[in-house]
TIBA-997813 format. One record per residue: residue number from 1; x, y, z of N, C-alpha, C in turn. Coordinates in pm, 1 decimal, always signed. Each point is the difference from the previous one (the first is absolute). Example, Ala and Ser with C-alpha at 12.3 -4.5 7.8 and 13.67 -1.06 7.14 Angstrom:
REM residues 2
+-----+----------+----------+----------+----------+----------+----------+----------+----------+----------+
! pos !      npx !      npy !      npz !     capx !     capy !     capz !      cpx !      cpy !      cpz !
+-----+----------+----------+----------+----------+----------+----------+----------+----------+----------+
!   1 !  +1319.0 !   -569.0 !   +780.0 !    -89.0 !   +119.0 !     +0.0 !    +90.0 !   +120.0 !     +0.0 !
!   2 !    -35.0 !   +105.0 !    -72.0 !    +82.0 !   +119.0 !     +6.0 !    -77.0 !   +109.0 !    +73.0 !
+-----+----------+----------+----------+----------+----------+----------+----------+----------+----------+
***
This chain:
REM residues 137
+-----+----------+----------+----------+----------+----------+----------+----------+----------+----------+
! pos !      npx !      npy !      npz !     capx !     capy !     capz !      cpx !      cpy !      cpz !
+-----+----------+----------+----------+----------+----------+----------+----------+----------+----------+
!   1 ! +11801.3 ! +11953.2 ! +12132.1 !     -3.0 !    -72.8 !   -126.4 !   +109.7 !    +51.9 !    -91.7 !
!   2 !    +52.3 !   -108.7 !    -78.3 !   +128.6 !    +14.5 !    -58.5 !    -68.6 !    +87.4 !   -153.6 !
!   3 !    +83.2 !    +61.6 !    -71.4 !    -66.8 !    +53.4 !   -128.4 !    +84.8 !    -96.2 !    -92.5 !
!   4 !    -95.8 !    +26.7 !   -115.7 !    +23.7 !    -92.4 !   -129.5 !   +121.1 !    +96.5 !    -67.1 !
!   5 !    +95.9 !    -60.8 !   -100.7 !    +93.4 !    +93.9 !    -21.7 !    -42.9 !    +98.8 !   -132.6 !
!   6 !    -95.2 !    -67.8 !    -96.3 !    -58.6 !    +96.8 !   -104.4 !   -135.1 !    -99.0 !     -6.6 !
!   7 !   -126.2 !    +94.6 !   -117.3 !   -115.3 !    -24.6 !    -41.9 !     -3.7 !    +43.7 !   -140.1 !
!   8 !     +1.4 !    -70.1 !    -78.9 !    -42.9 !    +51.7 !   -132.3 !   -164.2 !    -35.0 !    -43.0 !
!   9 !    -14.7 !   +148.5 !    -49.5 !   -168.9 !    -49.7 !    -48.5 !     +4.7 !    +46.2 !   -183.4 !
!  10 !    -51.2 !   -100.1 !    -38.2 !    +35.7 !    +17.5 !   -168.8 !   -199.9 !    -20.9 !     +0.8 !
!  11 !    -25.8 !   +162.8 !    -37.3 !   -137.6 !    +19.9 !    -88.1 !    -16.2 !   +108.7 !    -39.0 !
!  12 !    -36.4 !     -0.6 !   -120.0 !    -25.3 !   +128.1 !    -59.3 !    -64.2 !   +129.6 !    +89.1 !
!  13 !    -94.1 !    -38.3 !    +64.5 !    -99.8 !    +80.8 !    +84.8 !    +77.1 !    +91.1 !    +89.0 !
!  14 !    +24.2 !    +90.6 !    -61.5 !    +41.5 !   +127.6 !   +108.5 !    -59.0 !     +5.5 !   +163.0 !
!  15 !   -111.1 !    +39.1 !    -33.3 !   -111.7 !    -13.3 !   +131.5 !    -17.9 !   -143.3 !    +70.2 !
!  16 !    +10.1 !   -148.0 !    -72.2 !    +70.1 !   -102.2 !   +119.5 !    +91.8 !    -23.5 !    +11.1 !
!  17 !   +134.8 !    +71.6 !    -64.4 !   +122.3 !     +9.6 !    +77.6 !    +36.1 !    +78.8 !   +119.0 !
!  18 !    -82.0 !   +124.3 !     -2.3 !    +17.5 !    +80.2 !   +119.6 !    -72.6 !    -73.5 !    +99.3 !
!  19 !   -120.8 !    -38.4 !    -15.5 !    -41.6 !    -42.0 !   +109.8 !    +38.2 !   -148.7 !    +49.6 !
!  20 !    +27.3 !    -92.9 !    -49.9 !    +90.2 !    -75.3 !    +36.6 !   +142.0 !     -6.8 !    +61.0 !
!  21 !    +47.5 !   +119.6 !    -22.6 !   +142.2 !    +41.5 !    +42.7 !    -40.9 !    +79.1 !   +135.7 !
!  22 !    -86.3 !    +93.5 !    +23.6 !    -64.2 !    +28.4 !   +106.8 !    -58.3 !   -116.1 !   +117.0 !
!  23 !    -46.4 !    -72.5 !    -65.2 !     +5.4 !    -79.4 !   +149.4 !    +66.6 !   -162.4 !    +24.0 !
!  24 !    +88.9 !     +4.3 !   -114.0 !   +119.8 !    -59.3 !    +73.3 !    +99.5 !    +61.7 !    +55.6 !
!  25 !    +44.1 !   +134.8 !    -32.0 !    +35.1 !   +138.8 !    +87.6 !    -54.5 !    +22.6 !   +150.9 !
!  26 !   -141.8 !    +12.1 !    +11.4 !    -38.6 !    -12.8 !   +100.7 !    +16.9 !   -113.8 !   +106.7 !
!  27 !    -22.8 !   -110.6 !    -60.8 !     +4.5 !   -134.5 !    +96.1 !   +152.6 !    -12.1 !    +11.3 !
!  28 !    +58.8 !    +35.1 !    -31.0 !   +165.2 !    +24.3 !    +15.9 !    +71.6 !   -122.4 !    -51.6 !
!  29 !    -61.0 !    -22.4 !   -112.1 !   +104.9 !   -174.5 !    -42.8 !   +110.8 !    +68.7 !    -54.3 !
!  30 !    +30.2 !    +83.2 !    -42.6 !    +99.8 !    +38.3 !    -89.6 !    +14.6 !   +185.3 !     -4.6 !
!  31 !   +165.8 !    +53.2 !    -33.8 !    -16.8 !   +124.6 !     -4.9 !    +23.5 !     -3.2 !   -154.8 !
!  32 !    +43.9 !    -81.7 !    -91.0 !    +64.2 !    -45.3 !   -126.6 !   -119.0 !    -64.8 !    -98.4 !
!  33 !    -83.9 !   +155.4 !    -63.8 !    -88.0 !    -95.2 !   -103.0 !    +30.4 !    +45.0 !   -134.7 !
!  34 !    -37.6 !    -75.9 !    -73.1 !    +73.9 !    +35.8 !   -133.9 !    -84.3 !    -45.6 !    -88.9 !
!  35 !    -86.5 !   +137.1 !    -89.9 !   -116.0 !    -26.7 !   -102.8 !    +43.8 !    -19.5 !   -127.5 !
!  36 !    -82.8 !    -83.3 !    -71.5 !    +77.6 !     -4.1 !   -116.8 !   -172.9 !    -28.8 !   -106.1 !
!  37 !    +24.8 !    +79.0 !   -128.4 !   -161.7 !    +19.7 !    -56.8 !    -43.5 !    -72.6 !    -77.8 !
!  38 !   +124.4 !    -85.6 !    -44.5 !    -32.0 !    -88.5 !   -102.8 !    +94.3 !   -180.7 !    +11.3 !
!  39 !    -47.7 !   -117.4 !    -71.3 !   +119.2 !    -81.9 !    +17.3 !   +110.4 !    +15.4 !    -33.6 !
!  40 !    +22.2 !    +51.1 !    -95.6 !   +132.0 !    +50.8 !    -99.3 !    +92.1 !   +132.7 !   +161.7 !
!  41 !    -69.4 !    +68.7 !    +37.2 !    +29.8 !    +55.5 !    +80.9 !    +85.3 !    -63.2 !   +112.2 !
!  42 !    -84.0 !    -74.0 !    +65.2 !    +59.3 !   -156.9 !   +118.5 !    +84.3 !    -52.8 !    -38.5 !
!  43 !    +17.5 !    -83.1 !   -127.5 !    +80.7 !    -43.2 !    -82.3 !   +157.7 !    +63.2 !    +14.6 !
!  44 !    -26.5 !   +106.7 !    -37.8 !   +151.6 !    +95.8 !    -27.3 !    +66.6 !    +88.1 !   +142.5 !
!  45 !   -116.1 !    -31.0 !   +151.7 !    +10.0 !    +21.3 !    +88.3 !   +102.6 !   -116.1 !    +26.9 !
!  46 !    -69.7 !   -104.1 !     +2.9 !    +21.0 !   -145.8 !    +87.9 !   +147.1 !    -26.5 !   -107.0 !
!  47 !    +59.6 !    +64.8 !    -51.5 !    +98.7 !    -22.5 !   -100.2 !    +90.1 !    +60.6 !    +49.8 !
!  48 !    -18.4 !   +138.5 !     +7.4 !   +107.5 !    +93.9 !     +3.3 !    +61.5 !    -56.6 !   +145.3 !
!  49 !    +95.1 !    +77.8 !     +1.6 !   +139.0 !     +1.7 !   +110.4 !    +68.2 !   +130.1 !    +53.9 !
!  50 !    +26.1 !    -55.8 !   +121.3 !    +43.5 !   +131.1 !   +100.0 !   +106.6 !    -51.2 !    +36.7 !
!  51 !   +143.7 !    +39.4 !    +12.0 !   +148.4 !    -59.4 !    +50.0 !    -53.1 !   -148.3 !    -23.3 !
!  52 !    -48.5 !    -17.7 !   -152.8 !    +48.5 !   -178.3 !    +38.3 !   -125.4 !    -59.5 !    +30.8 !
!  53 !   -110.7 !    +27.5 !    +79.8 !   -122.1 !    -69.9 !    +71.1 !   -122.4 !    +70.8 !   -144.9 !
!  54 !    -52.9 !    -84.0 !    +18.2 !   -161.3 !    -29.8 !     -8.0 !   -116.8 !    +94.4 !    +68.7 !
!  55 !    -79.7 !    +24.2 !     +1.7 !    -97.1 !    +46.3 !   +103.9 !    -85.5 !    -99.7 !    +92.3 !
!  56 !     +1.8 !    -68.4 !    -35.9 !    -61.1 !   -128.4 !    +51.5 !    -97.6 !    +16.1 !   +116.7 !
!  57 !   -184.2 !    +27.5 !    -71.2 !    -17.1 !    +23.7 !   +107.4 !    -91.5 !   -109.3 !   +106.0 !
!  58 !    -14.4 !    +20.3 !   +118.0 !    -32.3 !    -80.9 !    +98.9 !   -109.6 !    -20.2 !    -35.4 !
!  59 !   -156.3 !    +38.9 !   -103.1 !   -122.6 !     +8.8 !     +8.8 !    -44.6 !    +62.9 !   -146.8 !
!  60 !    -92.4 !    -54.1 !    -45.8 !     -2.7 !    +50.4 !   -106.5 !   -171.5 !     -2.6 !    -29.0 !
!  61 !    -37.6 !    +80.3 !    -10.4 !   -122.7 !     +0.7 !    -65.9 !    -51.2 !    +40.3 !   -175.3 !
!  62 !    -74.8 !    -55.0 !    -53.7 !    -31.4 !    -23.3 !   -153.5 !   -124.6 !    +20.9 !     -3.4 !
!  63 !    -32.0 !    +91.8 !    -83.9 !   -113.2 !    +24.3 !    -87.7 !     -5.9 !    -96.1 !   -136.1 !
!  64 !   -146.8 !    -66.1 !    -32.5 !    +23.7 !    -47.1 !    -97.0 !    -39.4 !    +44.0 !   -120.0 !
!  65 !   -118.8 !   +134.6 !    -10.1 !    -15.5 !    +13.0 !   -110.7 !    +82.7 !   +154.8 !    -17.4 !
!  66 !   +117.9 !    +43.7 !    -52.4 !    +49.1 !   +108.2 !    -38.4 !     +9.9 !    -27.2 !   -166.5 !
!  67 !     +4.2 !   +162.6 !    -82.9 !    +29.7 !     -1.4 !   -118.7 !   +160.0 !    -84.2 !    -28.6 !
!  68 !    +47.4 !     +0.1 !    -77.8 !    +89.5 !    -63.6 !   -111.7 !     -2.1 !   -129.0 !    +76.6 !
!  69 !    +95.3 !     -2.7 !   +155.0 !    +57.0 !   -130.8 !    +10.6 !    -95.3 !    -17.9 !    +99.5 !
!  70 !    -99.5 !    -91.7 !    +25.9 !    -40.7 !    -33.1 !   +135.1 !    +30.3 !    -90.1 !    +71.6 !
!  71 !    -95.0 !    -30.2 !   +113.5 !    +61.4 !    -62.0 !    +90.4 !    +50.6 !   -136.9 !    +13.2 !
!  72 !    -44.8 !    -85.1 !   -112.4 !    -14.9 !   -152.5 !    -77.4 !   +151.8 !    +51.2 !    -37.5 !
!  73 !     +8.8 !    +58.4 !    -93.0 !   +124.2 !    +26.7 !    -88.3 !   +115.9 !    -13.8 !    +63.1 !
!  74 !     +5.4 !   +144.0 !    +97.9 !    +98.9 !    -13.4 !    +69.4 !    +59.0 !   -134.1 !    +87.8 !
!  75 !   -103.1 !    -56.9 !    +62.7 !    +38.9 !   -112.0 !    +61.6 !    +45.1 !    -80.8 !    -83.8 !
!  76 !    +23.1 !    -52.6 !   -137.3 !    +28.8 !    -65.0 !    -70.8 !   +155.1 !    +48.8 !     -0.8 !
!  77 !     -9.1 !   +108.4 !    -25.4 !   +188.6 !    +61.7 !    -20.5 !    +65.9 !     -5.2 !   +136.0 !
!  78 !    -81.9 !     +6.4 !   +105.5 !    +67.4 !    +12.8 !   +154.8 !     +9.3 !   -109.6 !    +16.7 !
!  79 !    -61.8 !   -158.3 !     -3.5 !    +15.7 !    -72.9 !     +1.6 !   +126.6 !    -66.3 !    -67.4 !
!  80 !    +60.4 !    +75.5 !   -115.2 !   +185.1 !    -28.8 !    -62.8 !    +84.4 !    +31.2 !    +50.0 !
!  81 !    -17.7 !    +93.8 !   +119.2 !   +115.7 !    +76.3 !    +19.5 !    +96.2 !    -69.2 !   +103.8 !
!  82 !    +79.6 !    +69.1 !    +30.3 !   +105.1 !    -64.7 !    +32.6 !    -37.6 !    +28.2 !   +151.8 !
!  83 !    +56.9 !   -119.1 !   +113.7 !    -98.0 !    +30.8 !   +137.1 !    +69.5 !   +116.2 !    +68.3 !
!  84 !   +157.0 !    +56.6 !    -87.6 !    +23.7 !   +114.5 !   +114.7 !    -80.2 !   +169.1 !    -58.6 !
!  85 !    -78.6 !    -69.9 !   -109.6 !   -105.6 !    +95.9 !    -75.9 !   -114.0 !    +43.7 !    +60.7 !
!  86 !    -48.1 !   -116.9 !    +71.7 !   -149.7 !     -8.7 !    +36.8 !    +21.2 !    +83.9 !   +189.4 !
!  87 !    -42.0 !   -104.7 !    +66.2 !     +6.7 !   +118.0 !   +133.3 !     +9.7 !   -152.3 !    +93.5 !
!  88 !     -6.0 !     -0.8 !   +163.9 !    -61.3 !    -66.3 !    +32.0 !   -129.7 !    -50.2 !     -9.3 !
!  89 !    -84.5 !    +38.1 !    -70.8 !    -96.9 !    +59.8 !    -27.0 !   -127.4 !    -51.6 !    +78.8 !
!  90 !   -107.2 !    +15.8 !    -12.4 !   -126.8 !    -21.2 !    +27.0 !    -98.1 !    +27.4 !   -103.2 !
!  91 !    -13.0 !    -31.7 !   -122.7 !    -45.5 !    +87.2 !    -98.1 !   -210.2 !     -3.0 !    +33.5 !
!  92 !    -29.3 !    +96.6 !     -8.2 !   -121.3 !     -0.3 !    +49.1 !   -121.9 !    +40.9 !   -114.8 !
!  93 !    -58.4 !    -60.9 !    -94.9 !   -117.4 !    +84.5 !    -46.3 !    -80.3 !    +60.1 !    +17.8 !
!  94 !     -1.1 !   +182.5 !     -5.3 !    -98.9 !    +48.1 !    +54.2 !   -114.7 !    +38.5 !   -113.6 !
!  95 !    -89.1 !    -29.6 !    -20.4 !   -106.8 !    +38.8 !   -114.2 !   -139.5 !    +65.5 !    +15.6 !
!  96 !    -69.0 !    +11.4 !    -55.1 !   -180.5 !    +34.6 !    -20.4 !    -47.0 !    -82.3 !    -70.3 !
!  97 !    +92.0 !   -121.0 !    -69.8 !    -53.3 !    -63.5 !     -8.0 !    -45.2 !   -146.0 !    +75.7 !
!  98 !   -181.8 !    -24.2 !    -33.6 !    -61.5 !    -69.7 !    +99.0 !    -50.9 !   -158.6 !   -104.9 !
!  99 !   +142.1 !     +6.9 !   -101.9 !    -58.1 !   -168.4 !    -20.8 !   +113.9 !    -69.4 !    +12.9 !
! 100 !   -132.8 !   -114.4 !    +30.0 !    +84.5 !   -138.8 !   +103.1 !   +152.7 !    -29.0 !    -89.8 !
! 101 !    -25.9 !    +11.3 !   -160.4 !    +74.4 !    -74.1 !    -88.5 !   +128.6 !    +14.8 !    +26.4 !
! 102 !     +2.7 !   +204.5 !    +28.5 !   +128.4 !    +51.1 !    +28.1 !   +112.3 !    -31.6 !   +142.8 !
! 103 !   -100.3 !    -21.9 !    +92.3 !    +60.7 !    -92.2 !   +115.0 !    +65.5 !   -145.8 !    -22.0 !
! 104 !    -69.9 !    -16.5 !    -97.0 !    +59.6 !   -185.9 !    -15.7 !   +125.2 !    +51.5 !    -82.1 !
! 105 !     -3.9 !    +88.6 !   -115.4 !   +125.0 !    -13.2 !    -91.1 !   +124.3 !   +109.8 !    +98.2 !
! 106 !    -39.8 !    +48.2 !    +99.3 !   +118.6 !    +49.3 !   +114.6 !    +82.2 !    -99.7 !    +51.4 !
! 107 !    -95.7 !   -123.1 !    +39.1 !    +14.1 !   -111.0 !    +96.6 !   +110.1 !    -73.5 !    -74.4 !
! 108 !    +29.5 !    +21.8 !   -151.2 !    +66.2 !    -63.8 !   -111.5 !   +140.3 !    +53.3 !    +17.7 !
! 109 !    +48.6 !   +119.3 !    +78.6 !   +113.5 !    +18.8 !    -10.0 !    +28.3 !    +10.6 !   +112.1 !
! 110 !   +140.8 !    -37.1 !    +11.2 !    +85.7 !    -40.8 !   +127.1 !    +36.0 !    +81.6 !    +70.6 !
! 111 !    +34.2 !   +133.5 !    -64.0 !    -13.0 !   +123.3 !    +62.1 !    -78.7 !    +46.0 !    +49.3 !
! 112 !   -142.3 !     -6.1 !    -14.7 !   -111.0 !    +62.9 !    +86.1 !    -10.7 !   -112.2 !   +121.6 !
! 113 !    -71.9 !   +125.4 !   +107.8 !    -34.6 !    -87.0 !   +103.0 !   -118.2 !   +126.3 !    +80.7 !
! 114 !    -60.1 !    +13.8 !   -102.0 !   -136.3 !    +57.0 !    +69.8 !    -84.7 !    +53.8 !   -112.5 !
! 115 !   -109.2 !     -6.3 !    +43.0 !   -103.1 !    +93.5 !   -155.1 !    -71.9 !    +74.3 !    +93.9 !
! 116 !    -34.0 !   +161.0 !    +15.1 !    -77.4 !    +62.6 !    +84.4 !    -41.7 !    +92.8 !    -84.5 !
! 117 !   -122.2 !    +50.0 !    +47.4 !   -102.9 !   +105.3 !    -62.5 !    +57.2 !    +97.8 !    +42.1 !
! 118 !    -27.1 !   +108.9 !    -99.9 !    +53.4 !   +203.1 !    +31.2 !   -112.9 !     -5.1 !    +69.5 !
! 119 !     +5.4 !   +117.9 !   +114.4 !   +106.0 !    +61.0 !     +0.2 !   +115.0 !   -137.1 !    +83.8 !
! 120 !   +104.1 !    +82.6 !    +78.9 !    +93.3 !   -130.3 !    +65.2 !    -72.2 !    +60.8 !   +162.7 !
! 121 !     +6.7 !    -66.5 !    +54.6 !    -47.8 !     -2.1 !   +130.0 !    +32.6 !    -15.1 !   +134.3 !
! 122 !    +21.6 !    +53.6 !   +117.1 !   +102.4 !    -71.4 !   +120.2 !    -91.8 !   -141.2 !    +50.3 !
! 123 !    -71.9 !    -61.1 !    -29.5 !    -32.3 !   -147.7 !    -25.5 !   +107.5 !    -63.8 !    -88.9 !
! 124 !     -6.7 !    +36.3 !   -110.2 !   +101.8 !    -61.3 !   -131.8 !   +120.9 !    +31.1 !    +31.4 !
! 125 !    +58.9 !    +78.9 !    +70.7 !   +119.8 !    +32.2 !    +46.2 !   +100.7 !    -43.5 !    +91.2 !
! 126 !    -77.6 !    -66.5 !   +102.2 !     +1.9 !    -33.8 !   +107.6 !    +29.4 !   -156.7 !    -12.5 !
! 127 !   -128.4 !    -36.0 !    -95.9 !     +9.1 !   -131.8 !    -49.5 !   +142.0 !    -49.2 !    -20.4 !
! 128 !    +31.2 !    +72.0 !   -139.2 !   +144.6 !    -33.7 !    -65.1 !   +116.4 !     +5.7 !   +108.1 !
! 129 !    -12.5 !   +102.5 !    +83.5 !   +145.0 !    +40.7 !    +89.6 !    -40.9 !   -135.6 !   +130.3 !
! 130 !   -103.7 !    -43.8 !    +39.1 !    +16.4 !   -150.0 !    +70.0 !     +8.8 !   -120.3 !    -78.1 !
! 131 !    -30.7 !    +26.0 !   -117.5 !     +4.5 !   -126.8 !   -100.1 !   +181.1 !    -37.2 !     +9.4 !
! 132 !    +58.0 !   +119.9 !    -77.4 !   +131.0 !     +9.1 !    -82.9 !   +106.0 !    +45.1 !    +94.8 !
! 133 !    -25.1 !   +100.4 !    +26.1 !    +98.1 !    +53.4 !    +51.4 !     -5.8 !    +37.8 !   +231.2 !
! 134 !    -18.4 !   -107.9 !    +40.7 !    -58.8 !    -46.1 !   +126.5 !   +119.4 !    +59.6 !    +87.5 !
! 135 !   +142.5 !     -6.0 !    -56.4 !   +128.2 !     -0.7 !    +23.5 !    +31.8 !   +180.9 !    +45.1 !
! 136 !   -110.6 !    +53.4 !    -37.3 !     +3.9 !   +163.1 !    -22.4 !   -102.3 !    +57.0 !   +107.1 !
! 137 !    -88.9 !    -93.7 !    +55.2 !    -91.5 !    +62.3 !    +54.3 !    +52.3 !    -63.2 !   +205.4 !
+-----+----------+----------+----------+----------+----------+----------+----------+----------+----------+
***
């Protein structure tokens, strides 16, 4: 199986960033993950530049409830950016939260293309990499 070229996980949660990075580490999608704690954080990630490039990453997972900027928010500003800003992406919501409402207003942006419950799971994982990225596996 082919690896993904980066993973960004934007949530505050120390403890579900490690463990999310742990077993997409483990299942071997990627050696390239890249945490980020806040939207404002992602934001100035998915901005910055290296010789010229973007970070652009292949997969992205979102928390939606973090302090200042959350996960609503950010998608509103990621949704402006410019497409050599964004990634190929897959943008994925990962949450605790368990109402329906928040699934429908995901379904609202063009960028998402998944809503899954914490923790992330090699079910949920697996899912996305035959959904999206079929070309890799």
């Amino acid at each position: 199986m082919g690896k993904l070229k980066n993973v960004l996980l934007i949530d505050d949660s120390e403890s579900d960033n490690f463990y999310h990075a742990r077993k997409i580490k483990k299942m071997g999608i990627t050696d390239n993950i890249h945490i980020c704690y806040s939207g404002e954080e992602a934001l100035d990630y998915l901005k910055s530049e290296l010789e010229g490039i973007h970070p652009q990453p292949t997969l992205i997972f979102l928390d939606i409830n973090m302090p200042g900027m959350n996960g609503w928010e950010f998608l509103e500003e990621y949704e402006q950016l410019e497409v050599s800003q964004k990634g190929e992406v897959v943008l994925t919501m990962l949450s605790n939260s368990i109402d329906e409402r928040d699934r429908e207003r995901a379904q609202q942006y063009k960028s998402v293309h998944g809503f899954y419950s914490k923790p992330l799971n090699e079910e949920y994982l697996t899912n996305i990499l035959q959904t999206y990225f079929s070309q890799y596996l």
